[in-house]
N, CA, C and O atoms as a Maestro MAE file, in Angstrom:
{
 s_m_m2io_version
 :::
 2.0.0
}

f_m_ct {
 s_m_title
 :::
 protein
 m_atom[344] {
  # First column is atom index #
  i_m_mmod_type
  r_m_x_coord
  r_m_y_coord
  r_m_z_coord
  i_m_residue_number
  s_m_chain_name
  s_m_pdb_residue_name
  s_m_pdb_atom_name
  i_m_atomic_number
  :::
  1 25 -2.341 25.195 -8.552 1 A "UNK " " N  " 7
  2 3 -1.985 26.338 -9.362 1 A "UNK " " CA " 6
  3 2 -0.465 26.514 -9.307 1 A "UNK " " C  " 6
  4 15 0.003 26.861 -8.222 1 A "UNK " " O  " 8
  5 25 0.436 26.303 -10.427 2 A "UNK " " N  " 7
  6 3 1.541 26.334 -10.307 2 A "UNK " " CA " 6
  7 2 2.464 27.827 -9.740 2 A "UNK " " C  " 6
  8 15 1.894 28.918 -9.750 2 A "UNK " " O  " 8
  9 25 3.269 27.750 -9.479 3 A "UNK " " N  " 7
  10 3 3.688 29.469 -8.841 3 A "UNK " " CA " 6
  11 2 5.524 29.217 -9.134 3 A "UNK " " C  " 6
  12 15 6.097 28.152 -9.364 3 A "UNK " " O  " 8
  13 25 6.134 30.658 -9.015 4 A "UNK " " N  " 7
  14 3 7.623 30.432 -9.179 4 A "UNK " " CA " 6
  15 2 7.948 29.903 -8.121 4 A "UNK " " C  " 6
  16 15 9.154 29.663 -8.184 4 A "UNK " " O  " 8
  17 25 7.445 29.524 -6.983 5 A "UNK " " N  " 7
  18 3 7.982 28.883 -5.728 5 A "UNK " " CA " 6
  19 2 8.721 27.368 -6.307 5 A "UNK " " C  " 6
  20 15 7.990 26.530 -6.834 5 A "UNK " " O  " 8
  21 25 9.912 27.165 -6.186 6 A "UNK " " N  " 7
  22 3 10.183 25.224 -6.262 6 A "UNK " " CA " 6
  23 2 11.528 25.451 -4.712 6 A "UNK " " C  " 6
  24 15 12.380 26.293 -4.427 6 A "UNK " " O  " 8
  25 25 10.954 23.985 -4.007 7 A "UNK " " N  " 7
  26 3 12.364 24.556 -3.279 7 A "UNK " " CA " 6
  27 2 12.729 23.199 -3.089 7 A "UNK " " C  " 6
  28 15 11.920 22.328 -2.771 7 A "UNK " " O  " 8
  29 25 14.290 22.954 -3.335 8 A "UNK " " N  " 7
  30 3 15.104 22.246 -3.580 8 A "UNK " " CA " 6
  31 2 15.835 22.080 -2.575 8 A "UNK " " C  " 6
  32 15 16.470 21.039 -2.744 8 A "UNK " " O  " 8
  33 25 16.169 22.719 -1.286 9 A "UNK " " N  " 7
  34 3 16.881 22.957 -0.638 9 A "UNK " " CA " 6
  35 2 15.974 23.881 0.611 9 A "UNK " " C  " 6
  36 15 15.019 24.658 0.595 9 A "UNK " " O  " 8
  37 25 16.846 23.317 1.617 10 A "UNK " " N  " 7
  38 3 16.181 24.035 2.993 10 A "UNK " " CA " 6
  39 2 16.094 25.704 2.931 10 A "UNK " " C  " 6
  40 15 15.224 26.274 3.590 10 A "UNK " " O  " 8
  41 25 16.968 26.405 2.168 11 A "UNK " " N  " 7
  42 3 17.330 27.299 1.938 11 A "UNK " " CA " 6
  43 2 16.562 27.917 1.122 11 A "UNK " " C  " 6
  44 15 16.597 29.139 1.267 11 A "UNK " " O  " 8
  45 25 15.635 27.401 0.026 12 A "UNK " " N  " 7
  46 3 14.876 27.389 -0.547 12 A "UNK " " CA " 6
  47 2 13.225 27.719 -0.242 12 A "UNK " " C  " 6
  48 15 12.424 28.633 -0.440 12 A "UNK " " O  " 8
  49 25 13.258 26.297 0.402 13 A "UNK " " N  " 7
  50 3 12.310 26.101 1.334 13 A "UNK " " CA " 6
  51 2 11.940 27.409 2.077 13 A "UNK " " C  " 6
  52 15 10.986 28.123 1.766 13 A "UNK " " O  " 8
  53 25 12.614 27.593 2.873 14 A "UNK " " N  " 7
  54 3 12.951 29.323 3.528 14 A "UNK " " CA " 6
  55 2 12.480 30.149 3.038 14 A "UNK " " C  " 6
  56 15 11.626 30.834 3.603 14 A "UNK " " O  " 8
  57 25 12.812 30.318 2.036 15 A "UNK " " N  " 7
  58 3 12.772 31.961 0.615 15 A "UNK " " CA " 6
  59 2 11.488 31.811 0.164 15 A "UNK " " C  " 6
  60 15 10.754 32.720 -0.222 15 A "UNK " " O  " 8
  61 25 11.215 30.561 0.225 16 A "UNK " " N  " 7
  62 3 9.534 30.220 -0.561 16 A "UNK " " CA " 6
  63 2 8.862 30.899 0.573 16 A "UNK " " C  " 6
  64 15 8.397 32.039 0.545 16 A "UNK " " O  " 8
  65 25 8.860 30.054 1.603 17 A "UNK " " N  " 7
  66 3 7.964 30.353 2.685 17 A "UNK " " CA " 6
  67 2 8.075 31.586 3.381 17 A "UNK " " C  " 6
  68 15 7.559 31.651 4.497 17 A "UNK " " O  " 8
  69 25 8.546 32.382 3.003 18 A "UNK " " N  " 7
  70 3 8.433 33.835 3.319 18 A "UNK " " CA " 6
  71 2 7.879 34.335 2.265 18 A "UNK " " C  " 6
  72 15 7.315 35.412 2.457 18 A "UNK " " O  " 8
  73 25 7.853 33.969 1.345 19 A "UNK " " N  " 7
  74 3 7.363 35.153 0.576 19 A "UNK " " CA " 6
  75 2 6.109 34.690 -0.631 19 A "UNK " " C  " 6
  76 15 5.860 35.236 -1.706 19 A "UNK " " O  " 8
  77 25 5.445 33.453 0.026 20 A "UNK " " N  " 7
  78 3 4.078 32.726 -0.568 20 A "UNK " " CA " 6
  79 2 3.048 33.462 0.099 20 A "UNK " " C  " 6
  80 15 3.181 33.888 1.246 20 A "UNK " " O  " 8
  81 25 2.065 33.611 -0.570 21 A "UNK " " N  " 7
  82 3 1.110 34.228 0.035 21 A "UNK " " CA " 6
  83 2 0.241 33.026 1.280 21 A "UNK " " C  " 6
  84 15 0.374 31.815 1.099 21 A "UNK " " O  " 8
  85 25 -0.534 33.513 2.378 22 A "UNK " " N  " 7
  86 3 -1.207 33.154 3.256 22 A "UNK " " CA " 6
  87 2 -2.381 31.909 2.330 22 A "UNK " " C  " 6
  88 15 -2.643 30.874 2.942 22 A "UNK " " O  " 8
  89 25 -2.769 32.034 1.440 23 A "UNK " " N  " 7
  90 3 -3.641 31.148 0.962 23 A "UNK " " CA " 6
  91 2 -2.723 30.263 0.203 23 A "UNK " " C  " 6
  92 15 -3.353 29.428 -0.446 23 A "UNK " " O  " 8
  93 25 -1.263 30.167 0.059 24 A "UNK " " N  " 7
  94 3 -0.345 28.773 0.168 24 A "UNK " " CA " 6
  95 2 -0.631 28.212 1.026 24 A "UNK " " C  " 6
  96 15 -1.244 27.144 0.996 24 A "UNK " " O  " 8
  97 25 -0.308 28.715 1.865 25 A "UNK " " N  " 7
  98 3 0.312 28.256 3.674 25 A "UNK " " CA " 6
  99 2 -1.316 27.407 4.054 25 A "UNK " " C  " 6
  100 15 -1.344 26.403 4.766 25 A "UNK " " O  " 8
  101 25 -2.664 28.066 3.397 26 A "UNK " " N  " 7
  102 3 -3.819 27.414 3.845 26 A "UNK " " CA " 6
  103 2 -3.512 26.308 3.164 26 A "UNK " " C  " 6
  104 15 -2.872 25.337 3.566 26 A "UNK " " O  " 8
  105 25 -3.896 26.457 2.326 27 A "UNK " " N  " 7
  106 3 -3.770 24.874 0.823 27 A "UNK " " CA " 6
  107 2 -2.914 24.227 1.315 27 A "UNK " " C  " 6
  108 15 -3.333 23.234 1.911 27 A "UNK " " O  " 8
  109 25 -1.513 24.422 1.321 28 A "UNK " " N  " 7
  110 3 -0.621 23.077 1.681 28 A "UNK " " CA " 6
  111 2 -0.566 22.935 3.398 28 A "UNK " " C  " 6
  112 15 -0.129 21.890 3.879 28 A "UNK " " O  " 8
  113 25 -0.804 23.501 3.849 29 A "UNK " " N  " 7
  114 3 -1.196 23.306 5.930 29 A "UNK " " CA " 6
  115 2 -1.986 22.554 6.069 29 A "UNK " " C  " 6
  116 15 -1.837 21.395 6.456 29 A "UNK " " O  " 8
  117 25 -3.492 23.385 5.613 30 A "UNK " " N  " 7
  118 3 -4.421 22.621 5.870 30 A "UNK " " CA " 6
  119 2 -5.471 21.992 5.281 30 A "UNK " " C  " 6
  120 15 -6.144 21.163 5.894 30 A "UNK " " O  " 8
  121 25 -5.767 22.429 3.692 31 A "UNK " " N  " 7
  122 3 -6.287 21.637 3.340 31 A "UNK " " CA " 6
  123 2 -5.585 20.265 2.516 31 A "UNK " " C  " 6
  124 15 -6.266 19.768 1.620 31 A "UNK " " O  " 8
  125 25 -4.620 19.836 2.735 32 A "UNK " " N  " 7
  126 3 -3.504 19.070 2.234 32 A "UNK " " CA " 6
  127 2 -3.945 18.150 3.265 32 A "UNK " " C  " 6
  128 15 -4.255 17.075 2.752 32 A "UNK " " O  " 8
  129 25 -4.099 18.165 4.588 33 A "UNK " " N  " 7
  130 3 -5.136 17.304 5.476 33 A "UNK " " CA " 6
  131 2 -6.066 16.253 4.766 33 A "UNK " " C  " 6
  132 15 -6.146 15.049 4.526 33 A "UNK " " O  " 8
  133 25 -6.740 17.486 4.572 34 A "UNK " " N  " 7
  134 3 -8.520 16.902 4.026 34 A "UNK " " CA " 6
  135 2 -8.243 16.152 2.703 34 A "UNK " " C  " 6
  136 15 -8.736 15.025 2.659 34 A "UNK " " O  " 8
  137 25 -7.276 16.717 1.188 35 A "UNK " " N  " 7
  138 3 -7.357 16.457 0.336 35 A "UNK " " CA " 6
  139 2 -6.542 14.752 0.356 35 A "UNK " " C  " 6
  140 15 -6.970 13.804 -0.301 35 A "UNK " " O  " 8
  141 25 -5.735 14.717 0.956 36 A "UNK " " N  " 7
  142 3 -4.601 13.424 0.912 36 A "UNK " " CA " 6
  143 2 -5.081 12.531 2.139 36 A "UNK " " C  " 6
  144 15 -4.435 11.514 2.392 36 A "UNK " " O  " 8
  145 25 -6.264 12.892 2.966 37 A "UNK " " N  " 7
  146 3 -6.487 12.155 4.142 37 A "UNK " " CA " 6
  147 2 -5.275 12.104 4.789 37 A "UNK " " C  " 6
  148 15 -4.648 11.189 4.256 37 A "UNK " " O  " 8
  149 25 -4.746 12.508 5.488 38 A "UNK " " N  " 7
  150 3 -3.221 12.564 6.019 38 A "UNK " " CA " 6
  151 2 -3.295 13.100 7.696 38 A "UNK " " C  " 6
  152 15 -4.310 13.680 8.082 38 A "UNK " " O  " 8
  153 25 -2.724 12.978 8.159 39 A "UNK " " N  " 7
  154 3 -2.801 13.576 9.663 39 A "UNK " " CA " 6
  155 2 -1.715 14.793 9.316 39 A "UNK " " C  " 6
  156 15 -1.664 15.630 10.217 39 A "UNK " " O  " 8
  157 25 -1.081 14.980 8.495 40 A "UNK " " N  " 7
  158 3 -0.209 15.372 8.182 40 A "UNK " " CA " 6
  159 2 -0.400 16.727 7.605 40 A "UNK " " C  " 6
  160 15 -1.487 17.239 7.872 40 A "UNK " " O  " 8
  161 25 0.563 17.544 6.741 41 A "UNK " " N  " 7
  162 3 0.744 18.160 5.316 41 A "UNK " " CA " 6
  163 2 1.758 18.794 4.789 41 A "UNK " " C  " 6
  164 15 2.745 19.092 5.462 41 A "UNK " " O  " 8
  165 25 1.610 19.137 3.256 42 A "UNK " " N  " 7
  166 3 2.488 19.179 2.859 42 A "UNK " " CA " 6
  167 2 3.583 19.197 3.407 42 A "UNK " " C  " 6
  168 15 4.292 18.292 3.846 42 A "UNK " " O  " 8
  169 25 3.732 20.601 3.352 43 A "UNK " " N  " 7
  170 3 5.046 20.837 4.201 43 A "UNK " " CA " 6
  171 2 5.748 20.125 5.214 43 A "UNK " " C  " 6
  172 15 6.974 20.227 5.269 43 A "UNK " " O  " 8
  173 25 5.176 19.478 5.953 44 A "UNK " " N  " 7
  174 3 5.773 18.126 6.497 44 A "UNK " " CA " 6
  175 2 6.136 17.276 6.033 44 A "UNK " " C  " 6
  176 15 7.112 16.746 6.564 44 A "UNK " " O  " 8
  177 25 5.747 16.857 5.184 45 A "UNK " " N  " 7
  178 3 5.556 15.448 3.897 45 A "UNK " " CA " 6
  179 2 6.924 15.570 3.435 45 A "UNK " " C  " 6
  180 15 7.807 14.713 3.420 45 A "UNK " " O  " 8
  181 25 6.959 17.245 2.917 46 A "UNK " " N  " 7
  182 3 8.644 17.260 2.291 46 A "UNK " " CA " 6
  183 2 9.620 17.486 3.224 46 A "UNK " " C  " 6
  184 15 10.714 17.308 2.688 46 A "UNK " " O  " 8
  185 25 9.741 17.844 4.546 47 A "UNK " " N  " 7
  186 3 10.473 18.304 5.333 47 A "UNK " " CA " 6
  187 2 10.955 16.652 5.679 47 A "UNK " " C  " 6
  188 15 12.162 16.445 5.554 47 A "UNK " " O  " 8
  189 25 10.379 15.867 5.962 48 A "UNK " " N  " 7
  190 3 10.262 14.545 5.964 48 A "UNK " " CA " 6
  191 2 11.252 13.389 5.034 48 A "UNK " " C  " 6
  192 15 12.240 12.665 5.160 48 A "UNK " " O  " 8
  193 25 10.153 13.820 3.978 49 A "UNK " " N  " 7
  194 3 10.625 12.637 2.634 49 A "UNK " " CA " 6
  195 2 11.989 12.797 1.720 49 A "UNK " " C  " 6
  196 15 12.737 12.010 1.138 49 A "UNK " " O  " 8
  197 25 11.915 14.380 1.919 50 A "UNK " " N  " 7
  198 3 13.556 15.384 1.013 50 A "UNK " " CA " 6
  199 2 14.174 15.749 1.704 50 A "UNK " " C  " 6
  200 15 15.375 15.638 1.457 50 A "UNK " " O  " 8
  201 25 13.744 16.437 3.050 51 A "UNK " " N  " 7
  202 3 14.611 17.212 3.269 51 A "UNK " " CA " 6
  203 2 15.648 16.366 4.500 51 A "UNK " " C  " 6
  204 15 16.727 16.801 4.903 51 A "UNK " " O  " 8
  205 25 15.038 15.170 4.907 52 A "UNK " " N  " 7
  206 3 15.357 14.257 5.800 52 A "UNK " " CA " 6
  207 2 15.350 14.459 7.302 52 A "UNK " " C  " 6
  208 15 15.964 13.900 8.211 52 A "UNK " " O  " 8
  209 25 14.214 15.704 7.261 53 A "UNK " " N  " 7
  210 3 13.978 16.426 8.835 53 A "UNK " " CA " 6
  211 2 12.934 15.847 9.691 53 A "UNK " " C  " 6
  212 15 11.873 16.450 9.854 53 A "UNK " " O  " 8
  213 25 13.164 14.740 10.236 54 A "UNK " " N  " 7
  214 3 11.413 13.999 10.895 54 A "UNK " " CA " 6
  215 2 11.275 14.261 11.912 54 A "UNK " " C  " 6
  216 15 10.289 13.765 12.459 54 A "UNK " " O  " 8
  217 25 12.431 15.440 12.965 55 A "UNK " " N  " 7
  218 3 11.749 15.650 13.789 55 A "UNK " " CA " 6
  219 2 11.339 17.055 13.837 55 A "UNK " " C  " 6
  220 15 11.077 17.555 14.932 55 A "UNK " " O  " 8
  221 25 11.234 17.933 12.462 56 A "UNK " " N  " 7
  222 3 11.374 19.267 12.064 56 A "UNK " " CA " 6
  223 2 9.586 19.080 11.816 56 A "UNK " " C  " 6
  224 15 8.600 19.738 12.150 56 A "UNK " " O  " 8
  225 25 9.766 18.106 11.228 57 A "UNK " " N  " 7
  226 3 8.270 17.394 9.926 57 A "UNK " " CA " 6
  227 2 7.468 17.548 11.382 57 A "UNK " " C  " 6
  228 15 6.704 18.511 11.448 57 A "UNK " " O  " 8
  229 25 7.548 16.880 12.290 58 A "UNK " " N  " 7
  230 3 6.680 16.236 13.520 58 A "UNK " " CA " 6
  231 2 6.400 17.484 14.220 58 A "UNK " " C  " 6
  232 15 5.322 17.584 14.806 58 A "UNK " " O  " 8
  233 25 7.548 18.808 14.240 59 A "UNK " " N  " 7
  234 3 6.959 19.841 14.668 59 A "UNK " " CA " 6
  235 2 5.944 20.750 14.178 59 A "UNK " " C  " 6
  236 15 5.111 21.375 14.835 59 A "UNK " " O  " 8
  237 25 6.166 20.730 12.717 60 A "UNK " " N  " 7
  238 3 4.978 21.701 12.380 60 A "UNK " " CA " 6
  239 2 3.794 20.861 12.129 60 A "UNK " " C  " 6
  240 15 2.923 21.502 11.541 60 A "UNK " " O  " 8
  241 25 3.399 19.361 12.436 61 A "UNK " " N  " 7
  242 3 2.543 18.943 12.859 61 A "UNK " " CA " 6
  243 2 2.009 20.070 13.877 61 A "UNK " " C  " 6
  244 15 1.332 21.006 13.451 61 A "UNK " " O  " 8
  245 25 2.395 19.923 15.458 62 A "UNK " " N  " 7
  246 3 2.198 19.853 16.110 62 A "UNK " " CA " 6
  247 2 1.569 21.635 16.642 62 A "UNK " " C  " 6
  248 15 1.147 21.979 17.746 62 A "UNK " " O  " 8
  249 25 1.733 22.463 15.369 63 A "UNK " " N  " 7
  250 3 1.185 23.486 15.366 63 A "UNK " " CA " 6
  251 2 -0.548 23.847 15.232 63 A "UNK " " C  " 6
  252 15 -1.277 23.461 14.319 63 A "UNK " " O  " 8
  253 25 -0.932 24.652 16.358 64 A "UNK " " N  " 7
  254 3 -2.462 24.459 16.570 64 A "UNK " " CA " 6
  255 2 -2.918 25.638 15.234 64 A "UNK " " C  " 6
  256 15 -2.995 26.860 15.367 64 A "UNK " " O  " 8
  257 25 -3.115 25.031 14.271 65 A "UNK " " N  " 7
  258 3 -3.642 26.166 13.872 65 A "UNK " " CA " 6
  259 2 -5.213 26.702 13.999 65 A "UNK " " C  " 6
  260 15 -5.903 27.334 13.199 65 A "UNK " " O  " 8
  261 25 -5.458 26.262 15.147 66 A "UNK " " N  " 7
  262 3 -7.308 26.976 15.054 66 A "UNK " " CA " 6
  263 2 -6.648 28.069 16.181 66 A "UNK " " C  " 6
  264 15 -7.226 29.154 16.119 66 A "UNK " " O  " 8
  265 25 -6.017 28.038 16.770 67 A "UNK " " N  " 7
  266 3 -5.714 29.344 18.131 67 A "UNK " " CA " 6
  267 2 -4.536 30.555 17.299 67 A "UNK " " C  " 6
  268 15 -3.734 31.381 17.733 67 A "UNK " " O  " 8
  269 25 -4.865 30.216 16.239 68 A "UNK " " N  " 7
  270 3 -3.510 31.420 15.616 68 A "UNK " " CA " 6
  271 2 -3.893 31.818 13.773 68 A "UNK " " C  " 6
  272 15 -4.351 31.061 12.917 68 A "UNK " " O  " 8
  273 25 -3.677 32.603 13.712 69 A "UNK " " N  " 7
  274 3 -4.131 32.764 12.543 69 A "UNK " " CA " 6
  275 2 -2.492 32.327 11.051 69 A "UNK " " C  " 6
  276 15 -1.396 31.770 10.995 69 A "UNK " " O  " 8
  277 25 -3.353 32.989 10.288 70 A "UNK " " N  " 7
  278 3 -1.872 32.027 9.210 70 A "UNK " " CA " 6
  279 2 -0.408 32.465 9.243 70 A "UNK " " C  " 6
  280 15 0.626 31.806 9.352 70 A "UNK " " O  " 8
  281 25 -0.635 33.790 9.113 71 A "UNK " " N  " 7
  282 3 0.541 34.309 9.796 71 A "UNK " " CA " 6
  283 2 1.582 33.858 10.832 71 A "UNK " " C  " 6
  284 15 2.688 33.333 10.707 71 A "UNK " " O  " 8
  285 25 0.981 34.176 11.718 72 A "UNK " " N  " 7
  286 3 1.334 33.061 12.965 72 A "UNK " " CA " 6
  287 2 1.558 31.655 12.584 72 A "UNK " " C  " 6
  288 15 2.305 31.070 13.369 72 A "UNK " " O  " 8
  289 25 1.122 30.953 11.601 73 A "UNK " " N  " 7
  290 3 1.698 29.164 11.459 73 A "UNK " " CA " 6
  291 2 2.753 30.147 10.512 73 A "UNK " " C  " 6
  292 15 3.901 29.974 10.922 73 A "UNK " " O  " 8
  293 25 2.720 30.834 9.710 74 A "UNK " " N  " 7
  294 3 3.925 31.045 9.113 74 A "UNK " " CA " 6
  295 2 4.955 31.114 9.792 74 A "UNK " " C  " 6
  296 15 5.895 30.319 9.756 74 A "UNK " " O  " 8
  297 25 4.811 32.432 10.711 75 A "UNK " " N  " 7
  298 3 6.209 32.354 11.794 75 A "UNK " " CA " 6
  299 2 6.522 31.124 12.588 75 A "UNK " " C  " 6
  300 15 7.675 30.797 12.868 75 A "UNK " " O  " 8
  301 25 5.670 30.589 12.871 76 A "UNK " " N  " 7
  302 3 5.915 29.194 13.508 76 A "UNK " " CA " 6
  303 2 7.153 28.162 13.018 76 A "UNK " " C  " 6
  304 15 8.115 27.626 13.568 76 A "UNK " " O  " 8
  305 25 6.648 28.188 11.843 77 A "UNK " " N  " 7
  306 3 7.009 27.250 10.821 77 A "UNK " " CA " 6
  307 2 8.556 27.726 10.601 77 A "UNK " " C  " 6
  308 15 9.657 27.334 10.989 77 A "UNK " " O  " 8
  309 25 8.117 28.655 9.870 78 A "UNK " " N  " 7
  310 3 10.293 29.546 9.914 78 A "UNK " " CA " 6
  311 2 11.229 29.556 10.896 78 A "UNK " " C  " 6
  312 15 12.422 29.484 10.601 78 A "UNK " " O  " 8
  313 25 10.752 29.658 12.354 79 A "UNK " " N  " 7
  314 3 11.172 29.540 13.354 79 A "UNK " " CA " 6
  315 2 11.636 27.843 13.295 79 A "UNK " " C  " 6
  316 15 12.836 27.569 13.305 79 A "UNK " " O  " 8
  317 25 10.869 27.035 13.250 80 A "UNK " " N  " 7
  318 3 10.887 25.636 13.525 80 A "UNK " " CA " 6
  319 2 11.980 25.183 12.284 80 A "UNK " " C  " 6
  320 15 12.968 24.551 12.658 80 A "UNK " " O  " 8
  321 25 11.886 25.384 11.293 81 A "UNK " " N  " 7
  322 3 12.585 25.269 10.075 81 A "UNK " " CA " 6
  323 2 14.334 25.859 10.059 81 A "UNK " " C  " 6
  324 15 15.374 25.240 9.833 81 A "UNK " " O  " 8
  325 25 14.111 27.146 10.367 82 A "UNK " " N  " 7
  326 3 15.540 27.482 10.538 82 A "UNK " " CA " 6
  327 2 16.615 27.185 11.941 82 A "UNK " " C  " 6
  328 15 17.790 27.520 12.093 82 A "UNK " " O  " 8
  329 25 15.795 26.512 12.754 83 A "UNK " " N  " 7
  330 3 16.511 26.167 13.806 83 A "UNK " " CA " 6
  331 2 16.603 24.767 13.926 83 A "UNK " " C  " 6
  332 15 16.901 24.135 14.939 83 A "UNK " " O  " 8
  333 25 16.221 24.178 12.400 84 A "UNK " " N  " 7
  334 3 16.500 23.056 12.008 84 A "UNK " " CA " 6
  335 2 18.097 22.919 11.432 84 A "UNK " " C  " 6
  336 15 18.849 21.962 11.617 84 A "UNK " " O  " 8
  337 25 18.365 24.084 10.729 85 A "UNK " " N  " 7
  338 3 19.653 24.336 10.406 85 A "UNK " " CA " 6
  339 2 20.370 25.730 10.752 85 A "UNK " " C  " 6
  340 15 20.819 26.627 10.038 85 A "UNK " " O  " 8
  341 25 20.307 25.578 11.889 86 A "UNK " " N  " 7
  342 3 20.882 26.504 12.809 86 A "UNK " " CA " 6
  343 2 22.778 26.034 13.386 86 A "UNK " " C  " 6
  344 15 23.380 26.759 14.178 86 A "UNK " " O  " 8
  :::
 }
 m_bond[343] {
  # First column is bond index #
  i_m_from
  i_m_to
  i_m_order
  :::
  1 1 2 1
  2 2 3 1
  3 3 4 2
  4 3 5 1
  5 5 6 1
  6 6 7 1
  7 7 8 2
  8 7 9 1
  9 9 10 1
  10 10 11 1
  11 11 12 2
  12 11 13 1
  13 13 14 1
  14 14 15 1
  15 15 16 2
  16 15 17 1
  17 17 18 1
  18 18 19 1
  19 19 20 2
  20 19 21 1
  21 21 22 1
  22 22 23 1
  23 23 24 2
  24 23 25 1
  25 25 26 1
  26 26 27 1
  27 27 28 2
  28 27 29 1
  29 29 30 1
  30 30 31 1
  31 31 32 2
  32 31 33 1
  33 33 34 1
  34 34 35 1
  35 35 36 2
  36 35 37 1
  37 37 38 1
  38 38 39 1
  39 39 40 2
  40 39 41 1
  41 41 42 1
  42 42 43 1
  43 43 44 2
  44 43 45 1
  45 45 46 1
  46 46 47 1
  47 47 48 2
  48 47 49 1
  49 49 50 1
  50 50 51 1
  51 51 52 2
  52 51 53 1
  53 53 54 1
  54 54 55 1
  55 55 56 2
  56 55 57 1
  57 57 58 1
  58 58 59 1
  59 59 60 2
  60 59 61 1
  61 61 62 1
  62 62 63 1
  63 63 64 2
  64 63 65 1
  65 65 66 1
  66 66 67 1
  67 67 68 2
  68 67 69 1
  69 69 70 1
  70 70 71 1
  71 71 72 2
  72 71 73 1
  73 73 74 1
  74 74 75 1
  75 75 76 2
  76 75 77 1
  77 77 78 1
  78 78 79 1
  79 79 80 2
  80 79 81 1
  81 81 82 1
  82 82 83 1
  83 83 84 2
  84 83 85 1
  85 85 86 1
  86 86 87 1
  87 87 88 2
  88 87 89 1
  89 89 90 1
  90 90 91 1
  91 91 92 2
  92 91 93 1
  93 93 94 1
  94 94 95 1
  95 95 96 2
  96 95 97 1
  97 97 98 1
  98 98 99 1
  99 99 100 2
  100 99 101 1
  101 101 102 1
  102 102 103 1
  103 103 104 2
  104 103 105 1
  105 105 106 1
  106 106 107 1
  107 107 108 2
  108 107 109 1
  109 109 110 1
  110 110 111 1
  111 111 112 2
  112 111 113 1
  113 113 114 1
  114 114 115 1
  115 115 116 2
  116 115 117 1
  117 117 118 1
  118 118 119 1
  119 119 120 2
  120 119 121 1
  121 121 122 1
  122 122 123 1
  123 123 124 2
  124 123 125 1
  125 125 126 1
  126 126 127 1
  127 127 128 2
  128 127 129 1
  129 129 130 1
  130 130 131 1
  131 131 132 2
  132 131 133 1
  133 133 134 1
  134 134 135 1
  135 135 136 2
  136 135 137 1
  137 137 138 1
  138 138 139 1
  139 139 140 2
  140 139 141 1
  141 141 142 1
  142 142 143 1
  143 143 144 2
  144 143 145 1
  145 145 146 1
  146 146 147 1
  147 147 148 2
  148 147 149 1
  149 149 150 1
  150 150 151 1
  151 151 152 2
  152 151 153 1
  153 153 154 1
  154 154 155 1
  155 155 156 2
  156 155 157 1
  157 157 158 1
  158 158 159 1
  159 159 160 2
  160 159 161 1
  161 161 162 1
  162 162 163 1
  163 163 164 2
  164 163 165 1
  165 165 166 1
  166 166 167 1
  167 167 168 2
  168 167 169 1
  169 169 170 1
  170 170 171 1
  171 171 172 2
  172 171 173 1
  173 173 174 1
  174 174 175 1
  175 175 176 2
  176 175 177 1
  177 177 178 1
  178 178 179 1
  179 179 180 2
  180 179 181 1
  181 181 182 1
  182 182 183 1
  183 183 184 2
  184 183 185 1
  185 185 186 1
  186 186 187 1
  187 187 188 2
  188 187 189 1
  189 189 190 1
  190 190 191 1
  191 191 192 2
  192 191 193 1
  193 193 194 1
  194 194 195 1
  195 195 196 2
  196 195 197 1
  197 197 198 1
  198 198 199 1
  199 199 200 2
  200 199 201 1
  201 201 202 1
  202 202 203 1
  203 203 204 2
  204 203 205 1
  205 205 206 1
  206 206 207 1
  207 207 208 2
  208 207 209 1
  209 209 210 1
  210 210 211 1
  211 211 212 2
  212 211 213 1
  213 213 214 1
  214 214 215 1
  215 215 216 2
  216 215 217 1
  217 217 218 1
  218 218 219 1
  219 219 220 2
  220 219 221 1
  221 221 222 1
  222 222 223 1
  223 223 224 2
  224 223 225 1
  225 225 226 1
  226 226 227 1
  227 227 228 2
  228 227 229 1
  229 229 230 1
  230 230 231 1
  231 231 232 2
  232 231 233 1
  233 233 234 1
  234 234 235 1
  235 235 236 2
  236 235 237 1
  237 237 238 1
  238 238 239 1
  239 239 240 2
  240 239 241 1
  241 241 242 1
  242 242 243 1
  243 243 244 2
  244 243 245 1
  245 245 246 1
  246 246 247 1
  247 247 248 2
  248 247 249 1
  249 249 250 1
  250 250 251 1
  251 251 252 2
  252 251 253 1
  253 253 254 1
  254 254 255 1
  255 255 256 2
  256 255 257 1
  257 257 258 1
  258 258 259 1
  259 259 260 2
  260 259 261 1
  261 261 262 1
  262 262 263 1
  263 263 264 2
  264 263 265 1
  265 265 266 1
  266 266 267 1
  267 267 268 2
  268 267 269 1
  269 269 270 1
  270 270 271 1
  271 271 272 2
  272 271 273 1
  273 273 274 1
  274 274 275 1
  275 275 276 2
  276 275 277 1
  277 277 278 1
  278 278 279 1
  279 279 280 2
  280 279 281 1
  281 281 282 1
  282 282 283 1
  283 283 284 2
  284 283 285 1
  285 285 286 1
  286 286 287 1
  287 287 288 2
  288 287 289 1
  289 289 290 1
  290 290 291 1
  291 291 292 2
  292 291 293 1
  293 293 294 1
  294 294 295 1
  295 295 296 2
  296 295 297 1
  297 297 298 1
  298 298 299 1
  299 299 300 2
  300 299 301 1
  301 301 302 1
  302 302 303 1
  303 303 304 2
  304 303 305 1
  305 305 306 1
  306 306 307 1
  307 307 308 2
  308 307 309 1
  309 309 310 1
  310 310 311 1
  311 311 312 2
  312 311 313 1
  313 313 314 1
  314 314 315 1
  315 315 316 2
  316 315 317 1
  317 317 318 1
  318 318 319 1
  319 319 320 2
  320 319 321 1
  321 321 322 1
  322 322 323 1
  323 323 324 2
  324 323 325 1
  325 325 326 1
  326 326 327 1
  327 327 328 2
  328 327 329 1
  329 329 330 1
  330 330 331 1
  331 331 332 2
  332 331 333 1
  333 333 334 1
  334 334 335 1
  335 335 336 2
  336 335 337 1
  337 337 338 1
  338 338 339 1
  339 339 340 2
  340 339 341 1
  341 341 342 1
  342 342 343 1
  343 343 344 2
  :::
 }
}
């Protein structure tokens, strides 16, 4: 479902991900898993492939999301992201 979110830039990236709703963050987290067979998702994929962050990408892997709810991978993620360009 297309949305005004495009992010071009880490900065971007940022502004999106604050202010996408929680059933983004599901779709491209976790079912981006299941749909692409990936160990991966989205948001890694681009943090990765564009944004040239692989060890930014490898962290929000490494986020449990069954012990936290979405919220929580959100803050995760912003945290992990902006102290990418900190």
């Amino acid at each position: 479902m297309p949305t005004r979110f495009v992010a071009e830039t880490l900065q971007d990236f940022v502004k999106g991900l604050r202010e996408v709703s929680v059933h983004s963050i599901h779709h491209h987290f976790i079912e981006a898993r299941l749909r692409i067979k990936l160990m991966s998702n989205d948001f890694s994929q681009w943090l990765r492939e564009d944004a040239g962050l692989t060890d930014t990408a490898h962290a929000l892997n490494r986020i449990d999301i069954y012990t936290v709810t979405l919220e929580d991978v959100r803050k995760q993620m912003l945290r992990l992201v902006e102290r990418a360009f900190a």
